[in-house]
C-alpha positions as CSV (number, residue, x, y, z in Angstrom):
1,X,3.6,99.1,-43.3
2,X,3.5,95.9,-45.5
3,X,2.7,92.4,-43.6
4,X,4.4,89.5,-45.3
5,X,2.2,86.4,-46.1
6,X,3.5,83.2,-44.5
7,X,3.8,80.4,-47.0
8,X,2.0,77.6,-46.6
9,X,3.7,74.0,-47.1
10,X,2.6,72.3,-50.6
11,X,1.8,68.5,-50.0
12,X,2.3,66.9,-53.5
13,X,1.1,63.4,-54.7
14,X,4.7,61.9,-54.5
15,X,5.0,63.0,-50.4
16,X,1.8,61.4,-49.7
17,X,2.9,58.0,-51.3
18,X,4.8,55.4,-48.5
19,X,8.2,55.4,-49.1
20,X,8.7,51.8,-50.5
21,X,12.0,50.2,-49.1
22,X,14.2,48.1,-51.0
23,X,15.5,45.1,-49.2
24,X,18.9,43.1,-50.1
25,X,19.0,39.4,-51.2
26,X,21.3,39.0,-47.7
27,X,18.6,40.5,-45.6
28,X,15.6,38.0,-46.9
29,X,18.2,35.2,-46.6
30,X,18.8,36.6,-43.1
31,X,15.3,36.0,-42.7
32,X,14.8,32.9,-44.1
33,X,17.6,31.6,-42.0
34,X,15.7,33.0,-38.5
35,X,12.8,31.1,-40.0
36,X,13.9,27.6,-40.4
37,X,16.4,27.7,-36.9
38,X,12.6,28.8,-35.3
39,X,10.6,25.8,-36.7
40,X,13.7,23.3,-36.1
41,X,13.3,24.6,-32.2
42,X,9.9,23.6,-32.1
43,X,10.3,20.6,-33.4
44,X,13.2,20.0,-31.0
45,X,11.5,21.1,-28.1
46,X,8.7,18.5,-29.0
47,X,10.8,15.6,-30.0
48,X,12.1,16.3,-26.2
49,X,8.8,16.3,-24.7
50,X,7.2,13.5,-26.4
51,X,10.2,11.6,-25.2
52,X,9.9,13.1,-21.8
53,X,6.2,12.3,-21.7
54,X,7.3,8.3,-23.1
55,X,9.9,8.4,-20.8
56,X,7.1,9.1,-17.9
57,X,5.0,6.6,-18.5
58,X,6.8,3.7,-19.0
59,X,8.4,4.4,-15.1
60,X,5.1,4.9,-14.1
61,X,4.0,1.5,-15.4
62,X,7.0,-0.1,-13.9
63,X,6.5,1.4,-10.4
64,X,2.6,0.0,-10.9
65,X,4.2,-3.1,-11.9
66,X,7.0,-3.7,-9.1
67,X,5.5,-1.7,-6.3
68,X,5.1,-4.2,-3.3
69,X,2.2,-4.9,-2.0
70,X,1.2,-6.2,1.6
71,X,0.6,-9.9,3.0
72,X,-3.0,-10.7,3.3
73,X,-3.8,-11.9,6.2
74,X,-6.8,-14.5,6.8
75,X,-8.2,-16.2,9.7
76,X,-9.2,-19.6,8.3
77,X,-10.2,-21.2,12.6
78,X,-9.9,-20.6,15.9
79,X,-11.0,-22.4,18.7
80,X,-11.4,-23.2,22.3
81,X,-12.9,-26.7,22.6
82,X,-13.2,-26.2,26.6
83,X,-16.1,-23.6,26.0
84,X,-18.0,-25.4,25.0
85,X,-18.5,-27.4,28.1
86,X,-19.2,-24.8,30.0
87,X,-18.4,-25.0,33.4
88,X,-17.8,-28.8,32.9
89,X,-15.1,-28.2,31.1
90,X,-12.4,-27.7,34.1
91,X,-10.7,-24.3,34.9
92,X,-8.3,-22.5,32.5
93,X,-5.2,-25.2,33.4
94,X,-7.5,-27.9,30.7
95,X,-8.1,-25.2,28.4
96,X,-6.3,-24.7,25.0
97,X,-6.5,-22.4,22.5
98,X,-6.5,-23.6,18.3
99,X,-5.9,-21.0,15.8
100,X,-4.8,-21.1,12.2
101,X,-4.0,-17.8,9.8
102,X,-3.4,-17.5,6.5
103,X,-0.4,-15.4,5.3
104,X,-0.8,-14.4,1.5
105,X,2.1,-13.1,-1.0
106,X,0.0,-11.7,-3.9
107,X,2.8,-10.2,-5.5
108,X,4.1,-10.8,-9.0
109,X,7.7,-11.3,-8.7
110,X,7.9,-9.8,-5.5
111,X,8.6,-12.5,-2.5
112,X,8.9,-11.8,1.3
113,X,11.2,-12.6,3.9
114,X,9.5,-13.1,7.5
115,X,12.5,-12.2,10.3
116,X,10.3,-12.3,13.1
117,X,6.7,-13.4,13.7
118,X,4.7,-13.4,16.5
119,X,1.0,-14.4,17.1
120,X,-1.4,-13.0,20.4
121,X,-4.6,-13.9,21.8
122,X,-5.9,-10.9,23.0
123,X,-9.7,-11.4,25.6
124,X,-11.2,-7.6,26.4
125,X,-7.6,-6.5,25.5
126,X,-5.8,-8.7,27.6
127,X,-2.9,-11.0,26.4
128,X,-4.3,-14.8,27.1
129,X,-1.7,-16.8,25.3
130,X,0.8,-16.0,22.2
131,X,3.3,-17.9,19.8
132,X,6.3,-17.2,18.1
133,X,7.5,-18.2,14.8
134,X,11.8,-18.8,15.8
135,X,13.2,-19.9,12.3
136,X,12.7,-16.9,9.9
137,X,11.4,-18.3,6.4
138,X,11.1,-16.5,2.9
139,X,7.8,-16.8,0.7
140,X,8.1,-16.7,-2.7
141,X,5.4,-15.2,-4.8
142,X,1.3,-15.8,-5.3
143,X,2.3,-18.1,-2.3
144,X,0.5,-18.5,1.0
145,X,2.0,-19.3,4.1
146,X,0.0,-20.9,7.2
147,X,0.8,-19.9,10.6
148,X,-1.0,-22.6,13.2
149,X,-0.5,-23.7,16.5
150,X,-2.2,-24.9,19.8
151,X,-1.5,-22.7,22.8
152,X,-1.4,-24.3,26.0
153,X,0.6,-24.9,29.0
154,X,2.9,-21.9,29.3
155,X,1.8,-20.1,26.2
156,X,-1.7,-19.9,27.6
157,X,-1.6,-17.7,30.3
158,X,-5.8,-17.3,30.6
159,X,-6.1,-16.6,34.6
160,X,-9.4,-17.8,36.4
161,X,-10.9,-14.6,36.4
162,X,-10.7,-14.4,32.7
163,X,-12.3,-17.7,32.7
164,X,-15.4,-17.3,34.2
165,X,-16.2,-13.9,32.1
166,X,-15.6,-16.2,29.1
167,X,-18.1,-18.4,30.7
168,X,-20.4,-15.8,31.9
169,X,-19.9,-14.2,27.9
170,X,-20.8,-17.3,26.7
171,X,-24.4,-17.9,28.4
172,X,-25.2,-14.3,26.8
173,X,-24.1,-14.4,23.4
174,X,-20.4,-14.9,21.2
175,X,-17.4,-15.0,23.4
176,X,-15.1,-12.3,21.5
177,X,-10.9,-12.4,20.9
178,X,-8.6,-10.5,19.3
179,X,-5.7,-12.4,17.1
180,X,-3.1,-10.4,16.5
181,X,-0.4,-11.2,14.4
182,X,3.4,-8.9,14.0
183,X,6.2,-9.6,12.3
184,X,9.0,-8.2,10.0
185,X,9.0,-8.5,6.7
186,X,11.8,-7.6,3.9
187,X,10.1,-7.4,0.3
188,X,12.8,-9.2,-2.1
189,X,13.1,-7.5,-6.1
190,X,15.1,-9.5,-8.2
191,X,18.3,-8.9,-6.2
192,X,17.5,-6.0,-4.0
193,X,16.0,-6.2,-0.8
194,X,13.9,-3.6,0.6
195,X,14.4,-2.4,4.3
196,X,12.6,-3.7,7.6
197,X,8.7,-2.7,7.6
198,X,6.9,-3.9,11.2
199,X,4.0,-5.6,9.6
200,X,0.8,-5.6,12.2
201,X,-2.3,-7.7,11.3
202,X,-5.5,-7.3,13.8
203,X,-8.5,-10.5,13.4
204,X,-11.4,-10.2,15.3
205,X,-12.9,-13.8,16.9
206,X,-16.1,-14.2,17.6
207,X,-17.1,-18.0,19.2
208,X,-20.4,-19.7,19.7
209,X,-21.5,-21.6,22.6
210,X,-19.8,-24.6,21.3
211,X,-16.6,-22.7,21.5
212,X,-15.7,-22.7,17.9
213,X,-15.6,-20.4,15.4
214,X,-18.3,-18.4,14.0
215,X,-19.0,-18.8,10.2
216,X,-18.8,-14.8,10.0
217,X,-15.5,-14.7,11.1
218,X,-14.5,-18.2,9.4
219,X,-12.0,-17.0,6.0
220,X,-12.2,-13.3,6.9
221,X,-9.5,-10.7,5.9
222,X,-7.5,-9.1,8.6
223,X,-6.5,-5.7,8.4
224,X,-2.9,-5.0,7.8
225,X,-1.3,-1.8,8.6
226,X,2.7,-0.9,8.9
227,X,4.7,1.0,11.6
């Protein structure tokens, strides 16, 4: 029996060269053309952004620029000239009460209506006297507005007992307040005016045995929060 010897496959020098393609002048034009529209994309793309980005800023300047920002509040004196006669003095029908704040717009371009304001004398949390401002009032910009008054009579309503612990306070150290000053405000932009914000301004008071005002108090920024 004869056996037949497979043949094995002959691998030339032209099979083992890469088969070198020949491209058309439409195809590298082709290719050319997906080139450019790519790189005019990108440069699209960050024309747009840079814009974007320019675009940002500036609002973000503006809103720096005309955001408003909120009255300062200063108590410049308060007083209560009785005090300081002690028990001399007569009970709280001869007392008064002086006070003068300091409202302060320290907005560029920016000025404030006041529709309503009212001032409190508060003793160990405890109204004592209060006035309010009737006739509403606009303040124009990097102004101040002064907000001073004497209370006395029926806008003092100090009772006797409150009286002697002022008294009693007084022969042991400062007799403490609390001035508290609302009202609400309208910020003014150009011609647009902003909604109501209930502006609230708390002053401490502390007086010396002469009943006026301390020096640490005297000129001293309120805080100022909204509700």
């Amino acid at each position: 029996m004869q056996y037949s010897r497979p043949e094995l496959p002959v691998h030339g020098r032209d099979q083992d060269r890469p088969i070198r393609r020949h491209h058309s002048a439409s195809y590298y034009a082709h290719r050319v053309k997906e080139s450019l529209t790519t790189r005019v994309s990108k440069l699209i793309c960050s024309i747009f952004l840079g814009l974007l980005a320019i675009v940002g800023l500036i609002t973000f300047i503006l809103w720096l620029s005309l955001r408003p920002h909120r009255p300062r509040i200063f108590l410049n004196d308060f007083s209560v000239p009785a005090l300081g006669q002690g028990g001399g003095g007569g009970g709280p029908e001869n007392a008064h009460i002086n006070f003068r704040v300091t409202a302060r717009n320290s907005n560029q371009g920016i000025g404030i209506y006041y529709d309503a304001s009212q001032v409190t004398v508060y003793y160990r949390e405890k109204s004592v006297g209060g006035y309010q401002v009737l006739t509403p009032f606009y303040q124009q910009p990097k102004n101040s507005t002064l907000f001073a008054s004497t209370l006395s009579g029926s806008s003092l309503t100090m009772t006797e007992s409150q009286w002697k612990q002022m008294l009693n306070d007084r022969s042991r150290g400062p007799v403490t307040f609390r001035l508290e000053l609302t009202s609400t405000i309208r910020f003014k932009i150009s011609s647009w005016n902003s909604k109501h914000h209930r502006m609230h301004a708390n002053c401490p008071v502390g007086l010396g045995q002469d009943g006026m005002l301390l020096p640490v108090y005297m000129d001293k920024r309120c805080p100022v929060y909204f509700y």
